[in-house]
C-alpha positions in Angstrom: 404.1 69.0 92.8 400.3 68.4 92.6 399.5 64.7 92.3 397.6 63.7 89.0 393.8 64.1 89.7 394.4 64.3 93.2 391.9 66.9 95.3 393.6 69.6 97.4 394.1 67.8 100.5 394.1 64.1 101.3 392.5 63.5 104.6 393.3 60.2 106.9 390.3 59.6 108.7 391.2 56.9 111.7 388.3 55.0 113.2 390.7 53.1 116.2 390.0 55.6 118.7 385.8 55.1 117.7 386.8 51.3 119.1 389.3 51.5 121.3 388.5 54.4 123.4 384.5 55.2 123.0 383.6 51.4 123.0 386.3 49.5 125.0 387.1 52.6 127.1 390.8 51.7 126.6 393.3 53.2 125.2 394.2 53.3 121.2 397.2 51.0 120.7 400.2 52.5 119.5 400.3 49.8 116.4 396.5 49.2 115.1 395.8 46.7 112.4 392.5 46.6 110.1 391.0 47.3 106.9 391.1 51.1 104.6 389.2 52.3 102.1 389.9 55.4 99.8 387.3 57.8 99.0 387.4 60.8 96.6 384.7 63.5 97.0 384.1 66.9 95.0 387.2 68.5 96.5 388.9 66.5 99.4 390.2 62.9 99.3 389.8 60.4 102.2 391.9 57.8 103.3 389.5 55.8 106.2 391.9 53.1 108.6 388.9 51.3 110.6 390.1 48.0 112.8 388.5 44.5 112.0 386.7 44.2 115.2 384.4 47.3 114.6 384.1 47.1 110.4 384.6 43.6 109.3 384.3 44.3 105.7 385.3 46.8 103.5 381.5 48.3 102.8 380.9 48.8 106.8 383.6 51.2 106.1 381.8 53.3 103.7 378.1 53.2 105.5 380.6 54.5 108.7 381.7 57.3 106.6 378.3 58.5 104.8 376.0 58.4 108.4 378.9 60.5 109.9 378.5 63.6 107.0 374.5 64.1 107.6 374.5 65.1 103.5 375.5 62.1 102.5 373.8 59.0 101.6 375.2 55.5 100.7 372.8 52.7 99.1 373.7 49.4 100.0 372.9 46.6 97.0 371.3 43.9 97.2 373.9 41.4 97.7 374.7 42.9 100.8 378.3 42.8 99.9 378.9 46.4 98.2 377.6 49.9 99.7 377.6 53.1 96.8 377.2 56.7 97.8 373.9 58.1 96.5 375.1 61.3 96.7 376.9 62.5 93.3 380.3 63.7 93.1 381.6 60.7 95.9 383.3 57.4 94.6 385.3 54.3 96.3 388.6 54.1 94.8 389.5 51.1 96.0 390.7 49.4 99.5 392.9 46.6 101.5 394.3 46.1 104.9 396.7 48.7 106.6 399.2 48.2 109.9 399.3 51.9 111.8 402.4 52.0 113.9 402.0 55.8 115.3 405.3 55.5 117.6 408.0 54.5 114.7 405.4 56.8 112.4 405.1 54.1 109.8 402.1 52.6 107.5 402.0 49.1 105.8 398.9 49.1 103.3 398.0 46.1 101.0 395.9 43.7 99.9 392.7 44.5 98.1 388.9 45.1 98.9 386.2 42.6 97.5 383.8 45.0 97.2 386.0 47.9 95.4 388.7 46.3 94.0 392.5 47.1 94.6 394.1 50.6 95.5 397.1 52.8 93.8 399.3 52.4 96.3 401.8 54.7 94.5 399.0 57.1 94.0 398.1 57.2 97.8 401.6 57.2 99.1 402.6 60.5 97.1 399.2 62.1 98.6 399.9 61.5 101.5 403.7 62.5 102.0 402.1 66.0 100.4 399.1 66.3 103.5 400.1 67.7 106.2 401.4 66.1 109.4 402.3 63.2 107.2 405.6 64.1 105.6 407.7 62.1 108.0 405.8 58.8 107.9 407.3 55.6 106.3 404.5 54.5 104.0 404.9 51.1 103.1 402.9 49.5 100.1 402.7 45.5 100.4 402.3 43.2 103.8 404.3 44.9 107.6 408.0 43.9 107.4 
């Protein structure tokens, strides 16, 4: 069952181990809490999980993502607030706060972004139970129980 408007695959793209492992020279903690944002490009959807302490707001995110694909580009307004991809075909669908708890396999997601406005939960939670290695994982939409 193909999701409405949804591209072939949805990607999660985790930014923890960027901290916790190639910064800190820890390890990744099993539960990770910080801020997501969703991104749909020309054929593959992204769902990016970064923690607070290395992306404190919501467009830090997004200028993460764009320098990491070298054919991207993002334009950041002048209120400093808000980036926008200035490469065509890319958009921000929205964004919030997630909890990650890899051992018990379960996701919280909630809240909204400032800079792109709230998320379809429903929307992301069938997209993801359809990606692979994610079939199994209790996605939760509203604050960790």
């Amino acid at each position: 069952m193909a999701v409405r408007g949804r591209r072939e695959v949805m990607i999660v793209e985790d930014y923890s181990p960027d901290y916790f492992e190639m910064q800190l020279g820890g390890k990744t903690p099993t539960v990770c809490e910080g801020k997501f944002v969703h991104i749909i490009g020309p054929k593959e959807e992204f769902l990016v999980l970064s923690p607070v302490e290395l992306t404190e707001f919501h467009a830090h995110i997004v200028q993460r993502f764009s320098r990491r694909r070298s054919e991207m580009s993002s334009v950041s307004l002048p209120s400093g607030e808000e980036v926008r991809f200035g490469t065509p075909g890319w958009s921000i669908k929205g964004g919030g706060c997630f909890q990650w708890d890899r051992t018990a396999r379960r996701m919280s997601l909630w809240g909204a972004s400032k800079a792109y406005g709230t998320f379809d939960g429903a929307y992301i939670r069938e997209a993801l139970r359809q990606s692979q290695g994610w079939d199994d994982v209790d996605i939760h939409i509203g604050e960790p129980r």
